[in-house]
N, C-alpha and C positions, 0 to 999 in steps of 0.2 A: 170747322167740321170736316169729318175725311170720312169717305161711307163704300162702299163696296162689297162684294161676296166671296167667305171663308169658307170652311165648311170646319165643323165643328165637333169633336168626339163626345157622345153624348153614354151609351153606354157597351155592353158584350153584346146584347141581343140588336142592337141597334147601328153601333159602327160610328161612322164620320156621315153626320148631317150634311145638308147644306142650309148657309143663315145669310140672312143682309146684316151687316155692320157696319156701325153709327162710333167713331170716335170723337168725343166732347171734350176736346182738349182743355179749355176751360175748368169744364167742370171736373177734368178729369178722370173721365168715365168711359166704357168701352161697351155700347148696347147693342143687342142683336136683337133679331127680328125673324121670323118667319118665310118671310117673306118680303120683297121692297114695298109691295103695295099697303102690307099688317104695317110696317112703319109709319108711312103716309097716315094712318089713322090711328097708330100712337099705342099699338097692339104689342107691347113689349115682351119677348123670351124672357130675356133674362138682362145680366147687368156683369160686369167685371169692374168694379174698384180698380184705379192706378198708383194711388197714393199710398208708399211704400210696398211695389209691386216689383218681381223683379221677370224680366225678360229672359228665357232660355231657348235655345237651340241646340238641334243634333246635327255635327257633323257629317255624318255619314247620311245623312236624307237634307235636300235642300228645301224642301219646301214643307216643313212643319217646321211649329213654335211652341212654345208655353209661358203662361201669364202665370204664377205663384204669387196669390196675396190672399189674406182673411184663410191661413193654415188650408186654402186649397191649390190645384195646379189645373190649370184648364189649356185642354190641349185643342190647335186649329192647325189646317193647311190650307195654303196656298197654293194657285195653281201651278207655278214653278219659281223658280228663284227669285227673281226680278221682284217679282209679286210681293214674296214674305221680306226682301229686303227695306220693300220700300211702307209696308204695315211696322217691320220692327224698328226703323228710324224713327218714323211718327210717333212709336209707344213709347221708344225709349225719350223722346223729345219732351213728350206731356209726364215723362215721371219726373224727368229732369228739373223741369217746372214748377209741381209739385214739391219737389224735393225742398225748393230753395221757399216756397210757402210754408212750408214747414219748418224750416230754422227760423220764419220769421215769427211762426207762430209759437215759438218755446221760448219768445222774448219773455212774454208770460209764465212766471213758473207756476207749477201745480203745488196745490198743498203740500209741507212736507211729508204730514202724516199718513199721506196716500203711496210715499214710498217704502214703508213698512207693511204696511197692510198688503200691499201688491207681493213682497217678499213672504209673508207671511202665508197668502194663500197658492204662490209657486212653491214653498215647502211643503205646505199638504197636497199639494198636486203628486209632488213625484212622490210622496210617502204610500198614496192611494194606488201610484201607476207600481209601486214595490208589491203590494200584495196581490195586482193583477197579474204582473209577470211570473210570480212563486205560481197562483191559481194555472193562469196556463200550461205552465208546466208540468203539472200535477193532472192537468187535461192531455197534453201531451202523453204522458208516462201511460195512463189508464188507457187512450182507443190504441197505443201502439200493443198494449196486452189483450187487446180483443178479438178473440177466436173467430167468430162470425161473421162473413166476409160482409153480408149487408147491415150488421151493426156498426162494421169496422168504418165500413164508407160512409155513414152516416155521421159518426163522430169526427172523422175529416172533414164532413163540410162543418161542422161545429165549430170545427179546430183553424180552418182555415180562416172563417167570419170573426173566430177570434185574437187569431196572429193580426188581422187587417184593423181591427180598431186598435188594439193594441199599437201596431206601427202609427197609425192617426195618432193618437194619445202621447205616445212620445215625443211627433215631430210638433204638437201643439204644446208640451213644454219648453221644449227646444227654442220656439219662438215666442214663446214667455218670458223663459232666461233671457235672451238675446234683450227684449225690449227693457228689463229690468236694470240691465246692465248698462244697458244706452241710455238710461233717464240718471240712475247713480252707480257705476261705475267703481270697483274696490281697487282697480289700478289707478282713479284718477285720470283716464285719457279726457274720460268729458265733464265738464262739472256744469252744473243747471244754472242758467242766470239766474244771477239777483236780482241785478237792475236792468228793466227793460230798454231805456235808452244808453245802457252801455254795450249792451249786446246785439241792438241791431249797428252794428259796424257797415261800413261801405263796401268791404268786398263782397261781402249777403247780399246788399240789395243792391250791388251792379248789374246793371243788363247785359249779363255773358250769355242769359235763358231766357227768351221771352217771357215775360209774366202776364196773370191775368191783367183786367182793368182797376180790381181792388188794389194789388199789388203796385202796379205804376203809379197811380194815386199819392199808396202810402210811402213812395220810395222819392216820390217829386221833392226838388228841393224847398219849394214854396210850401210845404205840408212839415208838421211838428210831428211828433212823433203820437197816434191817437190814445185817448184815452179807453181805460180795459170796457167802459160800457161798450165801445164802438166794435171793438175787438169781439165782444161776447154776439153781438149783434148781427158783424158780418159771419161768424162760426153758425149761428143761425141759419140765416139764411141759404149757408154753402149747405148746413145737413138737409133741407128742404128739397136742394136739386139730385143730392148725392145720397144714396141710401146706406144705412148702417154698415152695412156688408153686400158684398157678392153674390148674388142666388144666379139657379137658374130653374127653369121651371119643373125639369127633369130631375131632379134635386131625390126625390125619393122614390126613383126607376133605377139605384144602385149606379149612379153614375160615378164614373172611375176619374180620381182627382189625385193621387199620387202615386210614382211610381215607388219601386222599393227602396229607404233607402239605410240598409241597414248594412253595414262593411262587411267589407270582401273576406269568407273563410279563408286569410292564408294560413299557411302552414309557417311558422314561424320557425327557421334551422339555429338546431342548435347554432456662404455668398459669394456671387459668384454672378458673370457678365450678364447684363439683363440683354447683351444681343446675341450671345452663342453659347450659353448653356445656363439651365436653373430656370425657374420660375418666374415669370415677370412679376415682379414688386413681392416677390418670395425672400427676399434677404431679410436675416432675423430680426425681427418687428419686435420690442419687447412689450409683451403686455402681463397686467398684473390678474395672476389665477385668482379664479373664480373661489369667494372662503367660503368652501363648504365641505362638510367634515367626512360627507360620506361618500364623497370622492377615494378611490382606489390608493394607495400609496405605497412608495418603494420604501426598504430597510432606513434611507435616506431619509425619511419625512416626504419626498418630495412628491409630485402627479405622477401616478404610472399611466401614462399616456397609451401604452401598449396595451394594460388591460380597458382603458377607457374602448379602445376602437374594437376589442374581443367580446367586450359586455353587448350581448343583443335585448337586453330590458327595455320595455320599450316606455320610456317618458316623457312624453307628450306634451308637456308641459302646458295639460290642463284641453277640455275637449273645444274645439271651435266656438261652441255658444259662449264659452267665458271670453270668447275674443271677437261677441259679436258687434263692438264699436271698431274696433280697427277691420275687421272684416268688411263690415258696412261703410266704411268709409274710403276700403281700396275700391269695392265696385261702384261708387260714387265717380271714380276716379276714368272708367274704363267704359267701352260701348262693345258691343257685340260686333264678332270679327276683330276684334282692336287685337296687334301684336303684342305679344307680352314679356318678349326680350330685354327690352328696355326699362320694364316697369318693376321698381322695388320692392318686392313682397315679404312677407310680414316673416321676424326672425323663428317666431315661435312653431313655422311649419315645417322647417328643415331636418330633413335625416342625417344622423352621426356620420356622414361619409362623403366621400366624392362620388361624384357620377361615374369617374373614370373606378374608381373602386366596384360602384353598381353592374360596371361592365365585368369587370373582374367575376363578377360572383354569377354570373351567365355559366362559367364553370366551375360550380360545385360538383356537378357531378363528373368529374375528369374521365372514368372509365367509360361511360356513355360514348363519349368525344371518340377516345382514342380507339374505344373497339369497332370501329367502322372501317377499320384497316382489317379486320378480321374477317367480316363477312365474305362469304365463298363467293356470291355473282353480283354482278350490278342491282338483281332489284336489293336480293338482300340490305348490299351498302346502302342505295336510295332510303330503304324504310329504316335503317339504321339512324342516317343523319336524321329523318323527320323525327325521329326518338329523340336524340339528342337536341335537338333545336326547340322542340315544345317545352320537352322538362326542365328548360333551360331560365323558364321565365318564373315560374315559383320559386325558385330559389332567390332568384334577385329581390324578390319582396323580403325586408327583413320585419315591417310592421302592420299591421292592422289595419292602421291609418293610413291612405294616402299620403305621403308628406314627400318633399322635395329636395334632395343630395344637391350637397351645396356645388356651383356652377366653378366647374377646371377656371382657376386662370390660367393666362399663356403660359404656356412652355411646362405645365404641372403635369409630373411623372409618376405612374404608378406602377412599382414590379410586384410580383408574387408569384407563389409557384406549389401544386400540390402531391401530395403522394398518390398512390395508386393501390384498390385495393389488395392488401397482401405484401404490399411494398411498406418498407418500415427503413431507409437509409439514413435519416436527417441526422442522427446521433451517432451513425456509424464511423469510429473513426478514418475506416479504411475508403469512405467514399469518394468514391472517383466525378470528378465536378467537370463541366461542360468546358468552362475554360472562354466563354465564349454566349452572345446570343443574348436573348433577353434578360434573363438572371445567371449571371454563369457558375455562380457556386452551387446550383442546381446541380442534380446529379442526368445521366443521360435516361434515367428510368421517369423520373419526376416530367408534369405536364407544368411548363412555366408559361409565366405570363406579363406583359407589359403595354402599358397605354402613354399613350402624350397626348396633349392639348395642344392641337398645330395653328388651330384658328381661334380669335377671338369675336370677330365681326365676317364671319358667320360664326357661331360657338362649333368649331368641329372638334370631334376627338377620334382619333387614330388608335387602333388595337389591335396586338399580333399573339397566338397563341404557338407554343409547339410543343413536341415529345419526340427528341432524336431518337430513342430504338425504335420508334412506332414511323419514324419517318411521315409525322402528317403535320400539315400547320393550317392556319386561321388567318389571314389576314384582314382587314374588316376600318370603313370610317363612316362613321354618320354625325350630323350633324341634326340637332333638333330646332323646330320651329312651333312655338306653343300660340294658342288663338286661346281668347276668353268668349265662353257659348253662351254666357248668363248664371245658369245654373251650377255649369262647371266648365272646365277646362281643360281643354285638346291641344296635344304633342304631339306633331309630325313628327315621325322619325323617317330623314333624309339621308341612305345612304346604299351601303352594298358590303357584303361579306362573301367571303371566298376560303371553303374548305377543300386543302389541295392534297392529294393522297399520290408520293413522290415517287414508289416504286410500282404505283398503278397505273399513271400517269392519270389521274382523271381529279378531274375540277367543278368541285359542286358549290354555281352561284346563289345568293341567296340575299332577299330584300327583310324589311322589319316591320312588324305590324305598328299604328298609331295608339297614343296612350291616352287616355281620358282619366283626369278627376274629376269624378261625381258627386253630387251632393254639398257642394262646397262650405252649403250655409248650415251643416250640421256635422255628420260625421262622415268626411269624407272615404270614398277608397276609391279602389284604380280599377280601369275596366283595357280591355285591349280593344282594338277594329281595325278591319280592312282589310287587304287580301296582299299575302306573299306569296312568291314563287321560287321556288328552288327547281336548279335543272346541272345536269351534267350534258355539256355537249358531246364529248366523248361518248358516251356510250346510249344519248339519246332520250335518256329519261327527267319525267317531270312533273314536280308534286305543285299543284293547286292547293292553297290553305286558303280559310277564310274565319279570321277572328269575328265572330260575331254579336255585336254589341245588341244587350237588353233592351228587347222593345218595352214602350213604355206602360204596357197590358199584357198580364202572363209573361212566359218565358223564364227560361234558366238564365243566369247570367256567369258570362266566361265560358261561352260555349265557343267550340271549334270543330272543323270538318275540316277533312285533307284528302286528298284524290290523288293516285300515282299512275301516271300514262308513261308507257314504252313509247318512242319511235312515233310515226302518225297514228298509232290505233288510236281508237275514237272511246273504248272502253277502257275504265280503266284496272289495271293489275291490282289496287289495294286500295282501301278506304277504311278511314277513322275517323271516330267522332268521339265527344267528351270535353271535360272542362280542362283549361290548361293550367290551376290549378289544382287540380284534383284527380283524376283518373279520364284515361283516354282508352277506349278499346278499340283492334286492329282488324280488318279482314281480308283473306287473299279471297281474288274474287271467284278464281279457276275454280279452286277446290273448296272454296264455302268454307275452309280453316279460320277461327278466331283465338284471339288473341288481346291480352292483357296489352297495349303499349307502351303505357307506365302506367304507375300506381305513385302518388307522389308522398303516401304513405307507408310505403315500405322502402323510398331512396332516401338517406339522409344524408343533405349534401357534408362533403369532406371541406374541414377548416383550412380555408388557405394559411399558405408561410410567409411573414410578412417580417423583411430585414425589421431590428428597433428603429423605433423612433429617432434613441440619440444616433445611431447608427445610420440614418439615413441625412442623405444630400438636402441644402434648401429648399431643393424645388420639388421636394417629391412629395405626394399626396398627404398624407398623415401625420410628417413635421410640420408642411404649409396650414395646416386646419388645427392644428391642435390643441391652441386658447378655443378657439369656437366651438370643437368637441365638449371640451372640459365643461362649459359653460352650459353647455343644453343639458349634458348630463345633469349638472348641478342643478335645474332648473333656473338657471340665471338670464331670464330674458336679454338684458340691460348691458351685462358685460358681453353675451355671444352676439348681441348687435355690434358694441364697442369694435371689438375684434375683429367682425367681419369685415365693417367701414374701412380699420385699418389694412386691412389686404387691398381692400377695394381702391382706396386713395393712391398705396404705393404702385398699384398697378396705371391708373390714370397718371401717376408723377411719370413712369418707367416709360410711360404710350408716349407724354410731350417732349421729354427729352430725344428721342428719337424722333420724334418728329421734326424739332428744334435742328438736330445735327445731320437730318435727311441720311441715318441709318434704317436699314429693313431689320423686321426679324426675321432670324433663322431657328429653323427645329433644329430639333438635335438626333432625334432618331427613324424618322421619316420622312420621305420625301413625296412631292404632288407627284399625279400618275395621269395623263391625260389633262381632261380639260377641267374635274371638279375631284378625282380621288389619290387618294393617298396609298402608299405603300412602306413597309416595312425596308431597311435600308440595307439589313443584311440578314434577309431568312436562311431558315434551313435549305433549301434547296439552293440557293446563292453556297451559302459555308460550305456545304457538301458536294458541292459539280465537281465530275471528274475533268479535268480539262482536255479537247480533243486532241488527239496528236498529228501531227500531218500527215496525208494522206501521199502515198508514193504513186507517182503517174505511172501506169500500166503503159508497159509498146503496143505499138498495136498486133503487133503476131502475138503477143504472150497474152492480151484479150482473146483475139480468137481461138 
């Protein structure tokens, strides 16, 4: 037993309780109380179920949790960290437990015919949740054309009570599929025993997890394996201790049990030495394409790899619930706070791209960037660049879902380079090319661009932007560190950017908001949080952001605030507020002036230029991935894991041989900078310095 005081969110009118709580690790159960003395006399709140329960956390608040099981989410805090750390090791300990009494308990199969009928009645589920959605909608369309301002508001709260069960109703299918799929399975990951003494195997019932006293019992070596009366018997007795389901007493005072989790509105836009240049374990791998027909193709018959990486269709290859046994069985794998660097995740979530591509696509909107050379004063620039740097992240979203850009190996290069609008050079024959610099057949009007992967152990990646008429560049490396929260899954982003404006002399630094995947056990999407700063020291100014992540009651979500302070004033010159998705509005604070700051539906970001495939080096982004592209596109699970492996292998062969011959790697296009960042090796303002000339010593009579 482990017992102590939570406090507990019960409802809007009501807030965060406070309860005594009673963990039954045994029984696996989580009861609250009133009070410690209503315990002592057995005066039970309520009940939380563990047994297929999953533990969640928010990064950004240390001291709340959430317990999800029986289609509800019930949320507590602790009094600070320490506290909730040492509540969510317990919880996670007694699921753990549970977990492994549950594989023993599926020695047992169920009837077959209960695995039809179970499919049977999740088909009329979601046929029934089709005509709820059509009806809402059709509720939607009618109070949005109602005149009457107190009819209007009234149909909203209609509308609202009805969007909210509707969300319940989904994510209670969502976890019907899941179970359906986990008992029979149409990919075959799990298949139900036959025979009960072939499936209770030893690695199940090793003690890696404490088990209850039935458990040690039936895992003794002196004990045979029991018979199903005994089994029915002890299942008995365990529902006597452990009740159906979850309640709590407050149950019908509108108590709040999930948060939203329906995905994010984006805007969808349209060989060679493995120790001093190329990709580690980038040398051509051959692997056999993916047969499938309605893959893109050249005059040749063969893969047009070039239109694979241009197609932004988004194919999913099928929503999370169809993958909820390998789903269920990575978080099986993993504990709250556990680093997720190391850990192999599942192929089916990855995006058509590199990371280092995802940085690329930070500038879609090129003219944004570059007209911050235009602005007439400092603040001007200042509110400039925060234009450019919010609208920076909708673009990078190229789907709906959540999903994860495959991880740079070493040494992996990405160039591209975009026009501007009103600029149209790229077919001009007379165009005049840099000669030079990131892309150099780039012309001096075009905004180019280039990344490398400099680190593997920590994953960093290095990126430089520029535009020689415009004389401004980007220099920028971060490096991510992702945590598992339960629920979803938090990406620090660790690093620094530096937008340097060369005939102005001024240098505006700038940090990266943290990325969350939410919802992980249905339809994921991404959320931003935490606080960046941008400042120019030069001329004194400095914008406060703060991504704001969804509380888990009310609220917008993708909401952002941003503050511009001069010098020491304590006021600040400009603020904005809005989703960094969708629309941000601006205001000077002197004059009370507002303003649009984007609208992310009237910028459509511009297609980068991107050398071909066969045209490109081994190690550069889009040749290295391009069986694995081919493969997701195709929906070919099996071949874009195949593929993957094989990068992954040659890069561990490429790591020991160096190891073996006690060579280092070297980049190729950046060098360290200090004691953790990275720099570009020959920027624009490097290519371009005038060199000083020697200065002639003055007599001293011809000084005075």
């Amino acid at each position: 037993m482990m017992e102590g005081s939570l406090s507990k969110w019960t409802n809007v009118m009501k807030g965060w309780q406070y309860r005594w709580f009673v963990l039954d690790e045994n029984a696996g159960l989580l009861s609250y109380y009133t009070s410690k003395e209503k315990m002592t006399r057995g005066v039970r709140r309520g009940c939380v179920r563990l047994r297929a329960a999953v533990i969640g956390i928010d990064d950004e608040d240390d001291s709340t949790f959430t317990i999800t099981v029986d289609h509800k989410t019930f949320h507590f805090q602790a009094r600070d960290g320490s506290e909730r750390e040492r509540w969510v090791r317990a919880l996670e300990d007694t699921i753990a437990r549970h977990g492994r009494r549950e594989r023993w308990a599926r020695a047992v199969p169920a009837p077959a015919h209960r695995h039809g009928d179970l499919e049977r009645r999740v088909a009329e589920a979601d046929a029934y949740l089709q005509i709820m959605i059509e009806l809402v909608s059709k509720m939607n369309t009618r109070v949005s054309e109602l005149a009457d301002p107190q009819e209007k508001s009234k149909g909203q709260v209609i509308l609202d009570h009805s969007n909210a069960m509707l969300d319940n109703i989904k994510h209670s299918i969502v976890l019907l599929q899941i179970a359906k799929n986990t008992v029979n399975p149409v990919n075959g990951v799990y298949q139900g025993p036959t025979n009960p003494s072939q499936q209770l195997i030893k690695e199940d019932l090793s003690p890696r997890v404490e088990m209850g006293a039935e458990c040690r019992e039936l895992s003794s070596p002196t004990h045979s394996i029991p018979p199903l009366e005994h089994i029915d018997a002890s299942r008995q007795a365990m529902s006597l201790l452990v009740p159906d389901t979850s309640y709590s007493s407050s149950e019908g005072e509108d108590d709040f049990y999930d948060a939203d989790d329906e995905p994010a509105d984006a805007v969808v836009p349209g060989p060679s030495s493995s120790r001093t240049c190329g990709a580690e374990g980038a040398a051509e791998v051959e692997a056999t394409p993916p047969a499938a027909v309605d893959l893109p193709r050249t005059r040749d018959g063969e893969i047009d790899y070039d239109a694979l990486y241009e197609d932004d269709s988004d194919s999913d290859l099928g929503s999370m619930e169809n993958h909820g046994s390998v789903v269920t069985h990575l978080l099986s794998q993993v504990k709250i706070g556990m680093d997720l660097t190391k850990v192999v995740l599942p192929t089916f979530i990855l995006e058509r791209r590199s990371l280092l591509e995802m940085y690329a696509d930070s500038f879609a909107h090129p003219d944004q960037f570059v007209k911050i050379v235009d602005m007439p004063t400092p603040k001007d620039r200042m509110v400039q660049v925060i234009r450019w740097y919010l609208s920076s992240y909708h673009a990078g979203r190229k789907s709906q879902v959540a999903k994860k850009p495959y991880n740079p190996i070493l040494g992996e290069i990405f160039r591209c380079h975009w026009e501007l609008d009103g600029e149209s050079v790229e077919n001009n024959p007379n165009k005049q090319e840099v000669g030079d610099g990131p892309v150099p057949w780039c012309s001096p009007d075009q905004l180019s661009f280039v990344a490398e992967q400099v680190s593997h152990h920590p994953p960093i990646s290095a990126f430089y932007a520029e535009h020689v008429n415009k004389r401004i560049q980007f220099d920028a490396w971060v490096w991510t560190k992702s945590k598992f929260l339960g629920l979803s899954i938090g990406v620090h982003n660790i690093g620094r950017g530096l937008v340097t404006l060369l005939d102005l002399g001024e240098e505006y630094t700038l940090t990266f908001p943290n990325g969350y995947g939410r919802s992980i056990l249905t339809v994921p999407w991404i959320e931003l949080g935490g606080s960046v700063v941008i400042e120019c020291q030069q001329t004194g100014h400095k914008a406060n952001i703060e991504f704001l992540t969804k509380p888990f009651y009310g609220g917008k979500k993708h909401r952002v605030t941003c503050e511009i302070f001069a010098g020491t004033e304590k006021k600040p010159y400009y603020t904005a507020q809005g989703e960094w998705n969708s629309r941000m509005e601006g205001r000077w604070m002197e004059s009370g002036r507002t303003e649009v700051l984007f609208d992310v539906s009237a910028m459509k970001p511009r297609r980068k230029r991107v050398a071909p495939v066969s045209r490109q080096a081994a190690g550069e982004s889009r040749r290295v991935w391009r069986h694995v592209t081919a493969a997701l596109r195709a929906a070919d699970t099996d071949a874009a894991t195949a593929a993957k492996r094989r990068l992954e292998q040659a890069q561990r062969d490429a790591a020991k041989r160096r190891a073996d011959s006690g060579d280092k790697w070297l980049t190729q296009l950046f060098s360290p900078k200090g004691e953790e960042g990275w720099e570009y090796n020959e920027p624009l303002s490097k290519r371009t310095e005038v060199p000083k000339s020697p200065q002639r010593k003055v007599p001293e009579a011809e000084a005075r």
